[in-house]
PDB file of N, CA, C and O in Angstrom:
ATOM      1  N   UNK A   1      43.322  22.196  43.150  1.00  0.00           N
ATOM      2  CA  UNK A   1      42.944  22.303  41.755  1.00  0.00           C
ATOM      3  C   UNK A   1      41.895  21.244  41.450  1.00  0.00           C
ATOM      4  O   UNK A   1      42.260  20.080  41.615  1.00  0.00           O
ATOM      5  N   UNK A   2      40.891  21.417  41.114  1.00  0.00           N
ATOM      6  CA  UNK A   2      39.470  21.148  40.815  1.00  0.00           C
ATOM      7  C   UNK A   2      40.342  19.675  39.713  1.00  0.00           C
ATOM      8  O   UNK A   2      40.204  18.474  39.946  1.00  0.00           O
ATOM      9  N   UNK A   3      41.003  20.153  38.811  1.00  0.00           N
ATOM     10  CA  UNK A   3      40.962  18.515  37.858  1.00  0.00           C
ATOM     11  C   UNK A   3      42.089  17.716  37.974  1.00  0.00           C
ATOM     12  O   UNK A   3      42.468  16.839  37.198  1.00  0.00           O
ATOM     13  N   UNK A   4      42.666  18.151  39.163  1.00  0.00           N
ATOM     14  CA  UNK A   4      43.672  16.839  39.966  1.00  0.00           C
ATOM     15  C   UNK A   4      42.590  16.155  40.562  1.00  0.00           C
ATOM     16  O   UNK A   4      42.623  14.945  40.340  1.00  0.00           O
ATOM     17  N   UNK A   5      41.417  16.638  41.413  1.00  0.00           N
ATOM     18  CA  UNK A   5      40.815  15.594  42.271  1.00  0.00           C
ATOM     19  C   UNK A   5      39.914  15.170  41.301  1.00  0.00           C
ATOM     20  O   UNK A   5      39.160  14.394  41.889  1.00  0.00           O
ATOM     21  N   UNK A   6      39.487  15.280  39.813  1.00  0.00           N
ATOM     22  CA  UNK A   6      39.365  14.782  38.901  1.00  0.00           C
ATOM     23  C   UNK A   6      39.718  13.625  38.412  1.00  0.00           C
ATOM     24  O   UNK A   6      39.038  12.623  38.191  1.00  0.00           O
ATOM     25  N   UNK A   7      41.340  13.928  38.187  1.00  0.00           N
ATOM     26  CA  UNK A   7      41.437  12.573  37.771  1.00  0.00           C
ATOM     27  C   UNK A   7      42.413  11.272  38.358  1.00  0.00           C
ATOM     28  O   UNK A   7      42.746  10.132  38.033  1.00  0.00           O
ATOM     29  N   UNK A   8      42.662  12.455  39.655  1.00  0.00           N
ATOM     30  CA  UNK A   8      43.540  11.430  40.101  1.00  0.00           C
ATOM     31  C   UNK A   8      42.717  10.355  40.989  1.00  0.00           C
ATOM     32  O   UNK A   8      41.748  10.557  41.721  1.00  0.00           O
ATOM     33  N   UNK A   9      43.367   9.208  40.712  1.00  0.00           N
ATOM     34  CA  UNK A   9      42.394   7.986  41.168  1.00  0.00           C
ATOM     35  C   UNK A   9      42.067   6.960  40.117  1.00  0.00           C
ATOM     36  O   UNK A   9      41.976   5.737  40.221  1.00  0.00           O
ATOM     37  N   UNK A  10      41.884   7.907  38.878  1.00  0.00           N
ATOM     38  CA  UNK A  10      40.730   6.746  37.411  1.00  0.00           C
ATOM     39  C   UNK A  10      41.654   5.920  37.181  1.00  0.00           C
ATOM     40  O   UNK A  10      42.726   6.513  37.301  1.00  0.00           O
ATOM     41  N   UNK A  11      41.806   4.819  36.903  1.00  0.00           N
ATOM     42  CA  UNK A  11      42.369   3.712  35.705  1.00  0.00           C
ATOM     43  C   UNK A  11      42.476   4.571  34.294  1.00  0.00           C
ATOM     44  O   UNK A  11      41.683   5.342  33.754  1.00  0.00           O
ATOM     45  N   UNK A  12      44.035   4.022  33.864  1.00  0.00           N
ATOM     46  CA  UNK A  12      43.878   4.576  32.686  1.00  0.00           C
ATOM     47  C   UNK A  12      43.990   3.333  31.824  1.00  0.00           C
ATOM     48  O   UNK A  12      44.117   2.344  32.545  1.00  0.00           O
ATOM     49  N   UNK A  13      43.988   3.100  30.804  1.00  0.00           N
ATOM     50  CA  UNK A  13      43.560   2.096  29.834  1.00  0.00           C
ATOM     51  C   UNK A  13      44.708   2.278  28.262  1.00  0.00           C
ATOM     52  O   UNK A  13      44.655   3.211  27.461  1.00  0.00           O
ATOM     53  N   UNK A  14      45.277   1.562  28.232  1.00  0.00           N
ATOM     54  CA  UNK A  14      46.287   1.204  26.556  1.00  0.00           C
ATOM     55  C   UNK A  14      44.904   1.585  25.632  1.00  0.00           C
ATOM     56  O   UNK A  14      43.748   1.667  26.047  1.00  0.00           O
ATOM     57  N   UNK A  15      45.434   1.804  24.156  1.00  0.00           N
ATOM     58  CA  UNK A  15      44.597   1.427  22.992  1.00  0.00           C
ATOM     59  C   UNK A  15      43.625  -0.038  22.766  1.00  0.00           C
ATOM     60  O   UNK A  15      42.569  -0.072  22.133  1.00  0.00           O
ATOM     61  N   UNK A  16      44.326  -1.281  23.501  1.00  0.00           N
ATOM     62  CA  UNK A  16      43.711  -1.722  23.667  1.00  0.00           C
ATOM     63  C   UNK A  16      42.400  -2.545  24.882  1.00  0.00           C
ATOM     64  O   UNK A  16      41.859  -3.584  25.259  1.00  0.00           O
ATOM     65  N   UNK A  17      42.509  -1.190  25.009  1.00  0.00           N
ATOM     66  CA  UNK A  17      41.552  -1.747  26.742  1.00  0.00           C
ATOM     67  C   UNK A  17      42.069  -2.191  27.736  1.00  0.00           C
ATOM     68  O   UNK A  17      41.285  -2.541  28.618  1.00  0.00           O
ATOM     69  N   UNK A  18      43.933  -2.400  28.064  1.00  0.00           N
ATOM     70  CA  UNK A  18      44.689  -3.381  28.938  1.00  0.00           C
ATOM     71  C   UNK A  18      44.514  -2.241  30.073  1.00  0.00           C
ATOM     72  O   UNK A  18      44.807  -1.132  29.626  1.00  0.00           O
ATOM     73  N   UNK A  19      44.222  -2.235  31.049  1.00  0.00           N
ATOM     74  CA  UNK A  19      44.481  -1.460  32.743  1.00  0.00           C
ATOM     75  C   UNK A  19      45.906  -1.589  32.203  1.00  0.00           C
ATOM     76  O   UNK A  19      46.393  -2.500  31.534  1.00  0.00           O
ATOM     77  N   UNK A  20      46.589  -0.183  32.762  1.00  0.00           N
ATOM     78  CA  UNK A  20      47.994   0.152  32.960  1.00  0.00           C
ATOM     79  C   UNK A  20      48.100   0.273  34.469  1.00  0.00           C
ATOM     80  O   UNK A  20      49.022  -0.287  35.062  1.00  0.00           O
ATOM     81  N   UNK A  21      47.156   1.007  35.124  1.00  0.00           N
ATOM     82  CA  UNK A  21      47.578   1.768  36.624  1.00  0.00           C
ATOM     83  C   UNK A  21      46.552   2.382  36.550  1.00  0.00           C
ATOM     84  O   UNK A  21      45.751   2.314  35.617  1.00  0.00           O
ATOM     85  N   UNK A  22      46.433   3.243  37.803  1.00  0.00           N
ATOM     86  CA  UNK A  22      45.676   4.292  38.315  1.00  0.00           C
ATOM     87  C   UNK A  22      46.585   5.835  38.514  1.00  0.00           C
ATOM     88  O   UNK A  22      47.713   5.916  39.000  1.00  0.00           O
ATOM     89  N   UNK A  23      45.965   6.687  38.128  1.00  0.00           N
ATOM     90  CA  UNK A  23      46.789   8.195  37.969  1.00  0.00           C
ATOM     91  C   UNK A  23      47.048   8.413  39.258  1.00  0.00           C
ATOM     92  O   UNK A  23      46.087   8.127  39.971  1.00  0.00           O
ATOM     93  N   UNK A  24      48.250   8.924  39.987  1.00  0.00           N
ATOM     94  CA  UNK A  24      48.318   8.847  40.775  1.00  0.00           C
ATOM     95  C   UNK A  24      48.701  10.737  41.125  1.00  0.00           C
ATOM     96  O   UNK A  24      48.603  11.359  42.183  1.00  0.00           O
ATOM     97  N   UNK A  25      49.093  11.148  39.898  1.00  0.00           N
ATOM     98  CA  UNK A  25      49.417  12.330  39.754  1.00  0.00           C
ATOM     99  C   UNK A  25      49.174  12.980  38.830  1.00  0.00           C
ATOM    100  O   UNK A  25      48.383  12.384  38.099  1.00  0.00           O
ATOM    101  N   UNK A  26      49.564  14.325  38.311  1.00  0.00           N
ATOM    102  CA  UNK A  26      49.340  14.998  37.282  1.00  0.00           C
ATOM    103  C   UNK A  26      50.447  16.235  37.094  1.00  0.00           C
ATOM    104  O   UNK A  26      50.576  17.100  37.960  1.00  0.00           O
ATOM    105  N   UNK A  27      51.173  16.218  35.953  1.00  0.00           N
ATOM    106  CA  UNK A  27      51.988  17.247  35.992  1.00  0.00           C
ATOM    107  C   UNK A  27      51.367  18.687  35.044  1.00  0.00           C
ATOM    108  O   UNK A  27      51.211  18.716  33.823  1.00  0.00           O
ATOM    109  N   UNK A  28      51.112  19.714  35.947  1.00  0.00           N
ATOM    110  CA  UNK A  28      50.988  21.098  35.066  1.00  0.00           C
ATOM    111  C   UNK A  28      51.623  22.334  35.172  1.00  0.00           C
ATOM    112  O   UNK A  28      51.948  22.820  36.255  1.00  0.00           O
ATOM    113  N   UNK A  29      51.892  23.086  33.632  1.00  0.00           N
ATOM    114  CA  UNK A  29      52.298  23.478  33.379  1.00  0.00           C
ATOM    115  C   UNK A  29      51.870  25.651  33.862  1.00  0.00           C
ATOM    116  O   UNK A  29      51.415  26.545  33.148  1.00  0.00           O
ATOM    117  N   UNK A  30      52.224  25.650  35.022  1.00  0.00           N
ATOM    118  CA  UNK A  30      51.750  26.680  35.190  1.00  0.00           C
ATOM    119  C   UNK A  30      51.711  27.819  34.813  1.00  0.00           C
ATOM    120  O   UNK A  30      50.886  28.496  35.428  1.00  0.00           O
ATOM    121  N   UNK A  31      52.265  28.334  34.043  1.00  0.00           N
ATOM    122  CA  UNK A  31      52.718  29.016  33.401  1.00  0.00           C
ATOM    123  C   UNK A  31      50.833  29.299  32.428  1.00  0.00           C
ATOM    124  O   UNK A  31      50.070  30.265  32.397  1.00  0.00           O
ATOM    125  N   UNK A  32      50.775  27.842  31.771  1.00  0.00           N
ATOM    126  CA  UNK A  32      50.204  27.818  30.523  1.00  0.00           C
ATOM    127  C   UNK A  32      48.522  27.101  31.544  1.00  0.00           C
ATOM    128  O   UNK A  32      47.425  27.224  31.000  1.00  0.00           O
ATOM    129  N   UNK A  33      48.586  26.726  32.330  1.00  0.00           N
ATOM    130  CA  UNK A  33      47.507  26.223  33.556  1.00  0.00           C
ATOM    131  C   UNK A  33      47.364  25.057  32.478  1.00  0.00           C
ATOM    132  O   UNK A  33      46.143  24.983  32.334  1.00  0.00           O
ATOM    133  N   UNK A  34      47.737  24.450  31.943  1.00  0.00           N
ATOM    134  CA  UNK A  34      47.331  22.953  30.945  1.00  0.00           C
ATOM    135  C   UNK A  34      48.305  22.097  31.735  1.00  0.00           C
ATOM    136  O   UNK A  34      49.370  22.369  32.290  1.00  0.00           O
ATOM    137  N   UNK A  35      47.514  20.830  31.595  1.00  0.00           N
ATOM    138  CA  UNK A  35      48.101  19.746  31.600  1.00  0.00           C
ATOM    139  C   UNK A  35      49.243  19.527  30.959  1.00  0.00           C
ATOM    140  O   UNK A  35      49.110  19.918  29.800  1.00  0.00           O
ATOM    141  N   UNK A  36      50.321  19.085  31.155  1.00  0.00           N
ATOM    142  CA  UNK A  36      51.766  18.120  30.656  1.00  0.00           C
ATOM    143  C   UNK A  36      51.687  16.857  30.305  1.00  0.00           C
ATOM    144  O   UNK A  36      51.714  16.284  29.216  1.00  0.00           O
ATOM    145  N   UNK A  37      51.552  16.401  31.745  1.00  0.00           N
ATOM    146  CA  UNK A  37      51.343  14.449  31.891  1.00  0.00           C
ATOM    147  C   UNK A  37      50.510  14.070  32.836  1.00  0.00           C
ATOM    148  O   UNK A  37      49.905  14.863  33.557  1.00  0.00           O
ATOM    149  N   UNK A  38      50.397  12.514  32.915  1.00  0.00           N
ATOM    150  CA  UNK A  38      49.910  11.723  33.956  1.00  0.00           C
ATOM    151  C   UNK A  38      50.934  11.289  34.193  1.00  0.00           C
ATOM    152  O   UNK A  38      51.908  11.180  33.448  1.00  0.00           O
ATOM    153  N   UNK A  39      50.739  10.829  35.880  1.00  0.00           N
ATOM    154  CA  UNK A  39      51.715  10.168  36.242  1.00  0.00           C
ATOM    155  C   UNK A  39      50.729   8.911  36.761  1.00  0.00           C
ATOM    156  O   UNK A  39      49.787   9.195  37.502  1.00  0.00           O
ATOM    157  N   UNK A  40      50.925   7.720  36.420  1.00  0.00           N
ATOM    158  CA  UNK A  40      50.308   6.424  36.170  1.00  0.00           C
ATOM    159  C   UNK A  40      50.952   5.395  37.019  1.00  0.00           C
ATOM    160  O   UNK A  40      51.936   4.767  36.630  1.00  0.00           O
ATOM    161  N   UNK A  41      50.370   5.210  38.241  1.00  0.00           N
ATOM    162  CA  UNK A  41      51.017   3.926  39.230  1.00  0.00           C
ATOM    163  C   UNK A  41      50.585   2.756  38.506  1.00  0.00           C
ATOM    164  O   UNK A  41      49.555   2.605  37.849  1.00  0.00           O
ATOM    165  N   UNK A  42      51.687   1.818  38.766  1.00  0.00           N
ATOM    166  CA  UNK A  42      51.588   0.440  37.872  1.00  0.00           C
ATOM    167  C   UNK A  42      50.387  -0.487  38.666  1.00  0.00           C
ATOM    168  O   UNK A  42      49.917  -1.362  37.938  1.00  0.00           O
ATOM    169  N   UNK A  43      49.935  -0.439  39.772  1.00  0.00           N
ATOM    170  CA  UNK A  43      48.927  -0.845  40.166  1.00  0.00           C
ATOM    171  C   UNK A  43      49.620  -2.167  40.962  1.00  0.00           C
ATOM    172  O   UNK A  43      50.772  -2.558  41.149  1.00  0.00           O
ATOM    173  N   UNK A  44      47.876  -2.768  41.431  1.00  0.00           N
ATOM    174  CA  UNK A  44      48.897  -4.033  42.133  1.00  0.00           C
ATOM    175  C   UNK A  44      48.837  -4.175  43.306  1.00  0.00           C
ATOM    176  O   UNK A  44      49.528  -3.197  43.588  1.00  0.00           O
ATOM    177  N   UNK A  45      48.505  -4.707  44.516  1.00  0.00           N
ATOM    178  CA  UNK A  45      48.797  -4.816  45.624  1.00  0.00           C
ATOM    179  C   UNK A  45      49.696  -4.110  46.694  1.00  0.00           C
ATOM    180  O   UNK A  45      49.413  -3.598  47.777  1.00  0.00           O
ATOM    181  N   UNK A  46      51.186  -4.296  45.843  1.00  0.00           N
ATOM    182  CA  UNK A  46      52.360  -3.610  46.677  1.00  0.00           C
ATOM    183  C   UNK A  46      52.118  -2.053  46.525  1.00  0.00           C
ATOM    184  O   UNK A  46      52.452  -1.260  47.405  1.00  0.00           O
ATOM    185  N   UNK A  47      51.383  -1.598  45.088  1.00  0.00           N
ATOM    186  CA  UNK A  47      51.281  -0.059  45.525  1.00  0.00           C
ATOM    187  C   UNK A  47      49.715   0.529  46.142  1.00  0.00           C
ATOM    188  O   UNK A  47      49.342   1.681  46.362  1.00  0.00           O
ATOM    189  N   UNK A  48      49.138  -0.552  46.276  1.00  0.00           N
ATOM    190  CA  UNK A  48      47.908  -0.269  47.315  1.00  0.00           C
ATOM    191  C   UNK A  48      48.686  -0.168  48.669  1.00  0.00           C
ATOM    192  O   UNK A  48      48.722   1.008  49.029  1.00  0.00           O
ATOM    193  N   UNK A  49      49.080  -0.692  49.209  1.00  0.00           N
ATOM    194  CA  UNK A  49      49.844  -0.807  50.458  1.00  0.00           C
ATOM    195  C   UNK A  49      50.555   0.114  50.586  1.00  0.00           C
ATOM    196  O   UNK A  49      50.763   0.509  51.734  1.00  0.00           O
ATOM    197  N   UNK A  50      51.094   0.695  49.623  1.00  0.00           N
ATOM    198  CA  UNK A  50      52.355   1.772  49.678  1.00  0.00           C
ATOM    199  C   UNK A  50      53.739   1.301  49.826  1.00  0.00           C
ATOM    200  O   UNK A  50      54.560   1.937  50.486  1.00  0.00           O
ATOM    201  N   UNK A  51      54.051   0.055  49.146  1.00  0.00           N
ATOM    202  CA  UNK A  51      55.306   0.195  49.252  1.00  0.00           C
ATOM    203  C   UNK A  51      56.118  -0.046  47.842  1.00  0.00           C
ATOM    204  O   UNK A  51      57.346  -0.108  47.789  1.00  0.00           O
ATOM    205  N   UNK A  52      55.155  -0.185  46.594  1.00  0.00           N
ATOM    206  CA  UNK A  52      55.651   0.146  45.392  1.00  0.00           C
ATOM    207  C   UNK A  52      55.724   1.418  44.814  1.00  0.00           C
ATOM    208  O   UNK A  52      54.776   2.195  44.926  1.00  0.00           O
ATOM    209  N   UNK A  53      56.726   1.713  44.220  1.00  0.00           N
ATOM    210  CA  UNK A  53      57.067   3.196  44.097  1.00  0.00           C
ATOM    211  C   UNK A  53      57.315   3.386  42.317  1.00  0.00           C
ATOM    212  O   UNK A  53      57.687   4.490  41.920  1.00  0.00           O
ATOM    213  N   UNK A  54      57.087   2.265  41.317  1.00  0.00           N
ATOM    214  CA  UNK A  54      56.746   1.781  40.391  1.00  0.00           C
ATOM    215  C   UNK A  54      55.692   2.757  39.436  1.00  0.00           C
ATOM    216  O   UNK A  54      54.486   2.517  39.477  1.00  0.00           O
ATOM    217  N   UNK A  55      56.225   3.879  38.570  1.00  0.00           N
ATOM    218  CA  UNK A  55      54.977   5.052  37.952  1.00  0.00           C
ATOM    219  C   UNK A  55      56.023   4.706  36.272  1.00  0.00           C
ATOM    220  O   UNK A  55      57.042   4.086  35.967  1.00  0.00           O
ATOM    221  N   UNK A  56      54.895   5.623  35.525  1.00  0.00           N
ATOM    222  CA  UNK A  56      54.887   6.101  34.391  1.00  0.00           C
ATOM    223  C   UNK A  56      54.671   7.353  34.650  1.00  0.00           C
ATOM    224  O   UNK A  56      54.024   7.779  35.607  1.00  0.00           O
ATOM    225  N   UNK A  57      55.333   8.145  33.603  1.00  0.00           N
ATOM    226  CA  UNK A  57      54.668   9.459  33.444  1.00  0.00           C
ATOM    227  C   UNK A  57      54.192   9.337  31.757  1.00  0.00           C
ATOM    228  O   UNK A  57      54.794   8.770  30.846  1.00  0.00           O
ATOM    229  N   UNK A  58      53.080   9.977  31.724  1.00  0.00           N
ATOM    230  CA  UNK A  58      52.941   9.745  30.184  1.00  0.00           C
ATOM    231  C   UNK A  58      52.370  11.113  29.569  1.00  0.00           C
ATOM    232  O   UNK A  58      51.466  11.726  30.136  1.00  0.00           O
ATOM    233  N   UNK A  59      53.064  11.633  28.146  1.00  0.00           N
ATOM    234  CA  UNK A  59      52.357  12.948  28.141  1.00  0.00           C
ATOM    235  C   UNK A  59      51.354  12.949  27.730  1.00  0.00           C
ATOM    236  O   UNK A  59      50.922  11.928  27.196  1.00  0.00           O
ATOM    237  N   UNK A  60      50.403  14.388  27.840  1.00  0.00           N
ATOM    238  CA  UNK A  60      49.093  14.469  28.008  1.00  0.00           C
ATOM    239  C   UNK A  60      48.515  14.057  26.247  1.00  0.00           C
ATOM    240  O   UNK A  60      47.364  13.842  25.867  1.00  0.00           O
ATOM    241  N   UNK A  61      49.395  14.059  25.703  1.00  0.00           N
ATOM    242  CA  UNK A  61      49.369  14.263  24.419  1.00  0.00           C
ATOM    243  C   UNK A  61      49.121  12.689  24.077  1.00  0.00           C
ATOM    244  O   UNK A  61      48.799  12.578  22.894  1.00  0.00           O
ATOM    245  N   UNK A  62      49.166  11.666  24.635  1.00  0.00           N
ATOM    246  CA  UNK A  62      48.814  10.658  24.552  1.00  0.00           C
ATOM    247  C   UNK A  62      47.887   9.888  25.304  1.00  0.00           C
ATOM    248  O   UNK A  62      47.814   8.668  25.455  1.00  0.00           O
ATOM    249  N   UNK A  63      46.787  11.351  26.007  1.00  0.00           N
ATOM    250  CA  UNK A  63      45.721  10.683  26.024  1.00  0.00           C
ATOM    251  C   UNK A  63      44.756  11.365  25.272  1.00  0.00           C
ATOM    252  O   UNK A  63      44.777  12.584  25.102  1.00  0.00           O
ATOM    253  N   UNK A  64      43.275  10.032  24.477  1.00  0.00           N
ATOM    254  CA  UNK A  64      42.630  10.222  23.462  1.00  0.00           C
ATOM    255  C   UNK A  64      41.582  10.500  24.162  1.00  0.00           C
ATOM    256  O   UNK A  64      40.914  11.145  23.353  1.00  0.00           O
ATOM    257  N   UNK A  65      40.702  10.425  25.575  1.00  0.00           N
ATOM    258  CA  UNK A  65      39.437  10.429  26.126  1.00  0.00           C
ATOM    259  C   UNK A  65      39.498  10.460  27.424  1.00  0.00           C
ATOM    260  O   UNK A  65      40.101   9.440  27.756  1.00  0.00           O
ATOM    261  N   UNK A  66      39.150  11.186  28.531  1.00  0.00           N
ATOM    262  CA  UNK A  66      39.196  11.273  30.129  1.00  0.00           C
ATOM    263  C   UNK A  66      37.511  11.184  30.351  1.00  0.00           C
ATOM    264  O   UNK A  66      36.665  12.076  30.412  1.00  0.00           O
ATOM    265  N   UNK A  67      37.441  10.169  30.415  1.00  0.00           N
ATOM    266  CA  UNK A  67      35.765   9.482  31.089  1.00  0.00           C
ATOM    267  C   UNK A  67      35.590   9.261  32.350  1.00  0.00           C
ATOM    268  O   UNK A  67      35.888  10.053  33.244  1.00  0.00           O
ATOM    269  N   UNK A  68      35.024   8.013  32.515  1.00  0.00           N
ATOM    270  CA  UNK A  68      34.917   7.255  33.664  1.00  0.00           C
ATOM    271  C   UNK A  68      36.574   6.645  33.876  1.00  0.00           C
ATOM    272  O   UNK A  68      36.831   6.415  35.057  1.00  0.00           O
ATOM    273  N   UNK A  69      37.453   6.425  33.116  1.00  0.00           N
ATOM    274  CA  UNK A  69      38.892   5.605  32.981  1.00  0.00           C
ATOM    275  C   UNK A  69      39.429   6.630  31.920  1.00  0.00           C
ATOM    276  O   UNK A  69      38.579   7.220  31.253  1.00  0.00           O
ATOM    277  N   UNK A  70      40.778   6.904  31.695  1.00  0.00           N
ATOM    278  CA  UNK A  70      41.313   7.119  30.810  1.00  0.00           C
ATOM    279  C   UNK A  70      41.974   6.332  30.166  1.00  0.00           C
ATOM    280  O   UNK A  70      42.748   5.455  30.550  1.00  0.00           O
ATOM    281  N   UNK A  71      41.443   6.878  28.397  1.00  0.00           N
ATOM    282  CA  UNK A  71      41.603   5.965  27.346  1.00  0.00           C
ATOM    283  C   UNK A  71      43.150   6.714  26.578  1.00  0.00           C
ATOM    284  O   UNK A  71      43.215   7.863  26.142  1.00  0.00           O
ATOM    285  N   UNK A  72      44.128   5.830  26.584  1.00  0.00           N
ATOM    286  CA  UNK A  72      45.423   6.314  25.588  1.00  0.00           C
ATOM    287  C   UNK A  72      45.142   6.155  24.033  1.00  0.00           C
ATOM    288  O   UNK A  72      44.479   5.322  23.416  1.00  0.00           O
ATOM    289  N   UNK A  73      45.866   7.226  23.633  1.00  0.00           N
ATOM    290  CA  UNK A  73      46.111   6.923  21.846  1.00  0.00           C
ATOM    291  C   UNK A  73      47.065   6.104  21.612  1.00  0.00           C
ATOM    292  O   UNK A  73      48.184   6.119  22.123  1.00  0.00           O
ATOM    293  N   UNK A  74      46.485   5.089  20.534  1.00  0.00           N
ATOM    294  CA  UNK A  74      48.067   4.292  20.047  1.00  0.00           C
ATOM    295  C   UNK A  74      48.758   3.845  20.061  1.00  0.00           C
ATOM    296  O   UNK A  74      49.161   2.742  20.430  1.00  0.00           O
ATOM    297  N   UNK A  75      49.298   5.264  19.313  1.00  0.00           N
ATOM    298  CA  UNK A  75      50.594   6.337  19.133  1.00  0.00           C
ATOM    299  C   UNK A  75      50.587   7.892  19.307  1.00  0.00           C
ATOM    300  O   UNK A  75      49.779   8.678  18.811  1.00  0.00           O
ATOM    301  N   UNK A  76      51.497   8.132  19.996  1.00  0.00           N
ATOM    302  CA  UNK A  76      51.666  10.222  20.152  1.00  0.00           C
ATOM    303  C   UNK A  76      52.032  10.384  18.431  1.00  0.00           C
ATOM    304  O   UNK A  76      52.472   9.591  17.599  1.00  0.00           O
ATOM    305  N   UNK A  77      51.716  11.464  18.391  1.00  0.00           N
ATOM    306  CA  UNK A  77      51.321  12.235  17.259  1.00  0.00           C
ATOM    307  C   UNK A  77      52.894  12.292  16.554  1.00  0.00           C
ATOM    308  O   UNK A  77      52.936  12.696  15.392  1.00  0.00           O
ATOM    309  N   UNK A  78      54.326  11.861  17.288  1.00  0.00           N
ATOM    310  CA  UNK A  78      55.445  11.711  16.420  1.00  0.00           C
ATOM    311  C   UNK A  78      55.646  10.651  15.947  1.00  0.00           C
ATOM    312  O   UNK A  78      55.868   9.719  16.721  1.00  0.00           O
ATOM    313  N   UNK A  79      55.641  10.443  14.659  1.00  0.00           N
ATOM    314  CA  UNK A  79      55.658   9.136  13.982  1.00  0.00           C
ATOM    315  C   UNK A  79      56.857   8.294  14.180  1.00  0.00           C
ATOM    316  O   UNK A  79      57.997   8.732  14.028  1.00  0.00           O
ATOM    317  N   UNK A  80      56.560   6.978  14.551  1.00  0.00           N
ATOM    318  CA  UNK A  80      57.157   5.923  15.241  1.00  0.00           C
ATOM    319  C   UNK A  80      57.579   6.051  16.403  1.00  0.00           C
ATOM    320  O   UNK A  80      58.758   5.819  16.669  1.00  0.00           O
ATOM    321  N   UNK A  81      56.693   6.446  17.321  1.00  0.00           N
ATOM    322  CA  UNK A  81      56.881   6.419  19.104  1.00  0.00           C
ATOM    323  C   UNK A  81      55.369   5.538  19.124  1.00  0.00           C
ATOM    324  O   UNK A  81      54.254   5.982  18.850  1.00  0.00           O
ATOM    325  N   UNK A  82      55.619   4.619  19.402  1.00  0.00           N
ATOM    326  CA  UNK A  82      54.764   3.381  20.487  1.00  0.00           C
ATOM    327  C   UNK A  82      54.598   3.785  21.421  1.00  0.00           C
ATOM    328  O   UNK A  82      55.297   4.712  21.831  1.00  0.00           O
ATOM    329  N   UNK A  83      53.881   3.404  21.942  1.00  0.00           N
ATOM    330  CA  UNK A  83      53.423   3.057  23.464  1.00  0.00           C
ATOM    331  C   UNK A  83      54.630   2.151  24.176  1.00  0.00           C
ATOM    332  O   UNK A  83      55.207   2.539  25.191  1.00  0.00           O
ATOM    333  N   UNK A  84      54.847   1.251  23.699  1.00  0.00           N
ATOM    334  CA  UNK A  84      55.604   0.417  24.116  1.00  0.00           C
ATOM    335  C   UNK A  84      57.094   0.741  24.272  1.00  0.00           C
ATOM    336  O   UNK A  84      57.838   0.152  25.056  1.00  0.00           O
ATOM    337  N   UNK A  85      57.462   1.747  23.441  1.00  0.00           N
ATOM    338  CA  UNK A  85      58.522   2.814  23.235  1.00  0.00           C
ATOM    339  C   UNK A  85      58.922   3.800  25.027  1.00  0.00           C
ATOM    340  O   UNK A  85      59.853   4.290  25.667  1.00  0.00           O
ATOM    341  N   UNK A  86      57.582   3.588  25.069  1.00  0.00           N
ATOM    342  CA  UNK A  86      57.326   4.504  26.747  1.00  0.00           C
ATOM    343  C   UNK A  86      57.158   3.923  27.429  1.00  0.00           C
ATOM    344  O   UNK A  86      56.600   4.447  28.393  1.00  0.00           O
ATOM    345  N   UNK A  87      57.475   2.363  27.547  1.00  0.00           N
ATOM    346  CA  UNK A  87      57.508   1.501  28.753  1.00  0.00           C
ATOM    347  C   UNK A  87      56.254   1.270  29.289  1.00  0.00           C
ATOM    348  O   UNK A  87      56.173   0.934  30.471  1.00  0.00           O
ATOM    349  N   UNK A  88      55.425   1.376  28.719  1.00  0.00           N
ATOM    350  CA  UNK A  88      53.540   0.815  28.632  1.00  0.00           C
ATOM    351  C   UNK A  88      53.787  -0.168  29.027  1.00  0.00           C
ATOM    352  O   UNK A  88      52.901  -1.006  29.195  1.00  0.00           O
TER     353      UNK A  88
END
């Protein structure tokens, strides 16, 4: 699939510019061929090497921009869910 080798690899980025990880995956919904989530390695040495096993999944719905890095919103669109709520 053409926008797994897209985006898996980019840095994705908090609201405020902080590096979270690098996408390491992508969950879709086949049915509907759309995106679900990222799945977001915490980054780091130990998971360059391969022996941190350390992810996020985050839904697609909380990302605001897929550039050069992906940029997160916020907040997801249900009022009072943080970022930080999702273990950002």
């Amino acid at each position: 699939m053409r926008v797994v080798e897209e985006i898996v690899g980019k840095e994705v980025l908090d609201s405020s510019a902080t590096i979270i990880g690098k996408v390491k995956d992508i969950e879709v919904n086949l049915g509907t061929k759309r995106i679900e989530a990222i799945v977001v390695g915490k980054g780091g040495l130990s998971e360059s090497i391969g022996i941190s096993k350390e992810e996020n999944v985050i839904p697609y719905d909380m990302v605001k921009q897929i550039g050069d890095k992906i940029l997160l919103k916020e907040y997801i669109d249900e009022p009072g869910l943080e970022t930080q709520e999702l273990g950002i």
